[in-house]
Every structure is written in structure tokens, then in C-alpha cells.
N, C-alpha and C positions, 0 to 999 in steps of 0.2 A: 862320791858314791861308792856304793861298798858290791862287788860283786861276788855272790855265793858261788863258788865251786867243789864240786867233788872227787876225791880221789882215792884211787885204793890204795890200801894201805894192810901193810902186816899186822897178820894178828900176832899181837903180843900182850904181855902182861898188864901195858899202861898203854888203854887206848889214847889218854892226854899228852903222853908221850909221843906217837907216834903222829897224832896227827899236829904237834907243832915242828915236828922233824919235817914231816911233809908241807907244810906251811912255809918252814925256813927255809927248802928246797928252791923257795920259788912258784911264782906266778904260773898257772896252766891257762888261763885266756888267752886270745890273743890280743896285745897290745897292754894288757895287765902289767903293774909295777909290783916288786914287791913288796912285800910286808914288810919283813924282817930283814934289820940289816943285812948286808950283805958278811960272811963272814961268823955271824953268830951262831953260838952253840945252844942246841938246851941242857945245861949243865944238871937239873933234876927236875922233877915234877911231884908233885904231891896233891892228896886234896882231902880234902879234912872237914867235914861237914858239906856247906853247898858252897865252899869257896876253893879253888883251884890254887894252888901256889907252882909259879914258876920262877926258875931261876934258869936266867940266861949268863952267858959268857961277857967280857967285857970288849968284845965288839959289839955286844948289842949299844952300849953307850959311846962308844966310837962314831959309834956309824949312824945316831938318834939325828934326824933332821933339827934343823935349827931355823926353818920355813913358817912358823907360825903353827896355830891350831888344828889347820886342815891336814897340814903335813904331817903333825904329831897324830892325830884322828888315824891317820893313814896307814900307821904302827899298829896303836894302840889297838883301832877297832877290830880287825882281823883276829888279832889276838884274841880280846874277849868273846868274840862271835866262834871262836874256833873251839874255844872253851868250853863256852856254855851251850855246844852241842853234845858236851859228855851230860848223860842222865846224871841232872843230879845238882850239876855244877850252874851257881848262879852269878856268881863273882868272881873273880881273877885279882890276885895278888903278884906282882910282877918284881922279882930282886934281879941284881946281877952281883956274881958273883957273891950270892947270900944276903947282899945287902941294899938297902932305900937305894937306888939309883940317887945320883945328883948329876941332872939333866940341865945345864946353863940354859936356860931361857925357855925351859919348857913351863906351861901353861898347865900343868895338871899337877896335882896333890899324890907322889906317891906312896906315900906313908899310908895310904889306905887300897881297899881294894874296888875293881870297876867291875861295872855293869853292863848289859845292852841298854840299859835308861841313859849311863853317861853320853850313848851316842845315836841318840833320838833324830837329831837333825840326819843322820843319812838316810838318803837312800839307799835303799837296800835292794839289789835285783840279784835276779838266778843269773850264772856264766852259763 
């Protein structure tokens, strides 16, 4: 299950910036895990029609569960839902270190970009 929260955040130039910085910070629920590895940077963000490009640091591949689908879901889906609350943004393209992640035994196709359709199966509630 995916739990929505909200948090303030500086205004800056790249609101996708900031709010995967806030994201990377960490869980505000209580009893929430987080997202994003622990460790990782967002090395840049960009977004180019209604697809988001981020690039994270190579702790985000360090630190990628290795737990199956739910676990990787666990990453991924915040990600995208964090995304495509910037106006505009429908898709999320995820590098590290600029390039396709290669994830041992992850279950999803990076070489393309995700969706909130890719992760249909959650639920999705307010924190």
C-alpha cells in the first residue's frame, strides 16, 4: 500500500527537485518505510514533455531491494506518484548515475519510463 503524504517544501526553481529531496529525506508517517534508498542522491532532474527524467546517485543501486516485486513497487511507486504530482508530468524515467540502472533481479524494464498505470495493484491512501 502506498501511503500519500504531504510536505513543505522550498520554493525553488525545480519543484521535481525538491520534492524527490523531500521524498529521499525520508518517511513522515508514523511507522512508514522509506522510499528511497537510504544514502541516495538526486544527482539531476529534468522533464521534457509529460515525462520526468531523474537521475539518482549510485546508492540508489546499492541500496535497490532485492525482495521481489512488492519490495521493488516499494521504490519505484513513490517515485512515480511523487512525480506525477508535478503539472504536467505523466511518466518518470529513472537513471543512475545517467545511465539504465542494471538492477540484479529486478522485475521491471528500465530502459523505459513508468507510470501510476504500472502500479495499479496499490492501494493508495492519504498519511
Amino acid at each position: 500500500r502506498l501511503v500519500l503524504a504531504s510536505r513543505p517544501g522550498p520554493v525553488t526553481d525545480s519543484p521535481l527537485r525538491a520534492a524527490l529531496v523531500a521524498l529521499a529525506n525520508g518517511p513522515s508517517p508514523a511507522g512508514a518505510i522509506a522510499a528511497i534508498p537510504p544514502g541516495t542522491k538526486v544527482v539531476g532532474t529534468d522533464i521534457r514533455g509529460v515525462e520526468a527524467l531523474i537521475n539518482f546517485s549510485r546508492a540508489f543501486a546499492a541500496g535497490y531491494p532485492s525482495g521481489g516485486a512488492a519490495a521493488e513497487a516499494a521504490v519505484i511507486a513513490p517515485i512515480v506518484f511523487t512525480a506525477t504530482e508535478i503539472d504536467g508530468v505523466e511518466r518518470v524515467r529513472i537513471t543512475v548515475d545517467g545511465a539504465v540502472p542494471a538492477l540484479a533481479g529486478s522485475q521491471y524494464d528500465w530502459s523505459r519510463s513508468f507510470s501510476r498505470e504500472d502500479f495499479a495493484e496499490l492501494e493508495v491512501v492519504e498519511g
